[in-house]
Each structure stands twice: as structure tokens, then as C-alpha cells.
MARTI-871744 format. One record per residue (C-alpha): x, y negated, z; residue number from 1. Coordinates in Angstrom, 3 decimals. Example, Ala and Ser with C-alpha at 12.3 -4.5 7.8 and 13.67 -1.06 7.14 Angstrom:
# residues 2
[[12.300, 4.500, 7.800], 1] [[13.670, 1.060, 7.140], 2] 
This chain:
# residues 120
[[102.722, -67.889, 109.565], 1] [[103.152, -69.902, 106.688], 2] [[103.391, -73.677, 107.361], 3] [[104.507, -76.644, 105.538], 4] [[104.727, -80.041, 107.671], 5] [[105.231, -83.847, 105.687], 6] [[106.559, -86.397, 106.739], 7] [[107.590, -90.037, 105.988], 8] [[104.478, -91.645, 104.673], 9] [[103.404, -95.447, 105.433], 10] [[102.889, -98.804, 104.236], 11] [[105.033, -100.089, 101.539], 12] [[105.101, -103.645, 99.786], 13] [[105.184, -102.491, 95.646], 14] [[108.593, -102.104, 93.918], 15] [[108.974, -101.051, 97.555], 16] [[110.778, -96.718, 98.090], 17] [[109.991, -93.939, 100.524], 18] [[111.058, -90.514, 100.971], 19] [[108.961, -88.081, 101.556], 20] [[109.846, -84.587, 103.345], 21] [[108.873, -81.378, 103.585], 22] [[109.587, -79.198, 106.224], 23] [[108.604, -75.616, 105.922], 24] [[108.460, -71.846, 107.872], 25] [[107.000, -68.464, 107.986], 26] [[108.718, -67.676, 104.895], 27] [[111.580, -67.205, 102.387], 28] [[111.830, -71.108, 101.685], 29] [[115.018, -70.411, 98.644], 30] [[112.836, -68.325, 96.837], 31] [[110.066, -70.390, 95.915], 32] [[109.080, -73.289, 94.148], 33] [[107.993, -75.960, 95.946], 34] [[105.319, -78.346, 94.466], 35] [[104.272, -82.070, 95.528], 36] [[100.837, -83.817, 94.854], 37] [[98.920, -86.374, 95.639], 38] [[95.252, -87.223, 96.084], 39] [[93.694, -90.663, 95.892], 40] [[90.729, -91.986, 96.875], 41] [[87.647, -90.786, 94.750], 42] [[90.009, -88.971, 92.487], 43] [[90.814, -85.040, 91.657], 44] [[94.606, -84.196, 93.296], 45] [[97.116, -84.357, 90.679], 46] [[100.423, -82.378, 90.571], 47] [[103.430, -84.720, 90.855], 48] [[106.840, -82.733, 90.327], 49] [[107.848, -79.324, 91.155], 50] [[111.235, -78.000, 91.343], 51] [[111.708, -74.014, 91.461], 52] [[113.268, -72.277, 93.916], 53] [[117.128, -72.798, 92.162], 54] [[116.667, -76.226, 91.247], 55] [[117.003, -74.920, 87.784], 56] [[113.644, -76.165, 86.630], 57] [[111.803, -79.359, 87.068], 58] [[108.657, -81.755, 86.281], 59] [[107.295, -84.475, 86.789], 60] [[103.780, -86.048, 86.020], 61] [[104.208, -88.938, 83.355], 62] [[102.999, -91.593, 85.513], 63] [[106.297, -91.131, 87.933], 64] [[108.583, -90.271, 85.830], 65] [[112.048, -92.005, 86.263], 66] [[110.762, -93.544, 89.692], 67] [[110.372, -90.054, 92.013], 68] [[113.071, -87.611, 92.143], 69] [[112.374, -84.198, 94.050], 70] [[114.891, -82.334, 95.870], 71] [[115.157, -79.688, 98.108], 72] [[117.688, -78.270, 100.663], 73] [[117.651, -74.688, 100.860], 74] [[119.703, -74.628, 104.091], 75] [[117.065, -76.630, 105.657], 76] [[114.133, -75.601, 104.447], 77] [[112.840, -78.739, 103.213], 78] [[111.990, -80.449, 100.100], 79] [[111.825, -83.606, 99.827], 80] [[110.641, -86.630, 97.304], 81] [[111.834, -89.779, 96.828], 82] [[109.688, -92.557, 95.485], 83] [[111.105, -95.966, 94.326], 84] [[109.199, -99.004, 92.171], 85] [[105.993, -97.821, 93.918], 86] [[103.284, -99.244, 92.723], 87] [[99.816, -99.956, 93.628], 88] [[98.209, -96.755, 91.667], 89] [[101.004, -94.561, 93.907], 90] [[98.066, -95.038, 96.764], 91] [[97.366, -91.490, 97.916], 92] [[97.679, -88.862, 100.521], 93] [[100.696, -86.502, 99.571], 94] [[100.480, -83.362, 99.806], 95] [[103.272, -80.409, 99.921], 96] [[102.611, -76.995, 98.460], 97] [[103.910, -73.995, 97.496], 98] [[102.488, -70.317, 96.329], 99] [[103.785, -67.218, 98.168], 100] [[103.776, -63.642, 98.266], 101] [[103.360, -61.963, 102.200], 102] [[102.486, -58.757, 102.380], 103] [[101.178, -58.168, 99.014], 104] [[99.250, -60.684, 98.983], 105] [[99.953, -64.631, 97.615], 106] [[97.773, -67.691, 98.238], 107] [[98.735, -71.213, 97.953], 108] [[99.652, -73.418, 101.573], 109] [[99.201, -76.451, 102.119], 110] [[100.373, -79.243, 104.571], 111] [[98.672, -81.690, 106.232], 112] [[99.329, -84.523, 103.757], 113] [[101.115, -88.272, 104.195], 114] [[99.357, -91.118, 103.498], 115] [[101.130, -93.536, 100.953], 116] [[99.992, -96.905, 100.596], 117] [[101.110, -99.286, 98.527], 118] [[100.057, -102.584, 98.858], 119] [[101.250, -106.318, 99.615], 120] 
């Protein structure tokens, strides 16, 4: 089965970096895009950048762009994001995700989520 794992979360001082990964199985990890988000506290979850499954394409929300860079390695399965001059408002659970095809039939997975905090 499908399952996407996080990891690399914690407590961070602002102007502060992380990396987030992504470790994934149960399917074809190179031929699909991979998506993170985030969710804060009282708030909707909000895409934050996406790459597809080439690396050809990629975006990122306006609030972290030019401070998180995703990335992905094929040959491991994983996609990752690094975060540098976090700030406060980065506060959230993150969340990996992608959308895939089994059988005929495609759903979105999700992981378990990271907490980020941000905070001095």
C-alpha cells in the first residue's frame, strides 16, 4: 500500500533552517509529483511547493518563496524540503502528498505530518 512517512520536524529559533523529508512506497515514486503543505493552527492547509515527477516543473506558495527549495531523489524515493529564514508564521504541521493511479483508481495519500515550530 501506498505510504508516505515525514520526517525532520522540530523546534527552530527564527531565521533558523530545517529539512524536511519524505520517504515514500507502494508505488511508482519517479512518476509522480510530489506535493508539500502545511497546516497551522485554526487555519485551512495550504499547498507549499510541488515539483513533478522530472523535476521539470515547480511552485511555490508566495509566502516561501526564495526561503524553501523542494527536491526529490528518485533513486530513493524521497522528496524532500528545505526551509531556511523560518519565520514565526512557518508554524505548522507539514504534510507530504501526492495523487496516484493503482488499479484504475487515484486518490490522494497522505503522511502523518511534522510539526514545525518556529519560535524563540
Amino acid at each position: 500500500q501506498v505510504q508516505l512517512v515525514e520526517s525532520g520536524g522540530g523546534l527552530v529559533q527564527p531565521g533558523g533552517s530545517l529539512r524536511l523529508s519524505c520517504s515514500a512506497s507502494g508505488f511508482t515514486f519517479s512518476a509522480y509529483t510530489m506535493k508539500w503543505y502545511r497546516q497551522a493552527p485554526g487555519k485551512e492547509r495550504e499547498l507549499v511547493a510541488f515539483m513533478s515527477s522530472t523535476g521539470e516543473r515547480i511552485n511555490y506558495a508566495g509566502s516561501v518563496k526564495g526561503r524553501f527549495t523542494i527536491s526529490r531523489d528518485n533513486a530513493k524515493s524521497t522528496v524532500y524540503l528545505q526551509m531556511n529564514s523560518l519565520k514565526p508564521e512557518d508554524t505548522a504541521v507539514y504534510y507530504c502528498n501526492t495523487f496516484v493511479m493503482l488499479s484504475g483508481v487515484g486518490r490522494d495519500y497522505w503522511g502523518q505530518g511534522t510539526q514545525v515550530t518556529v519560535s524563540s
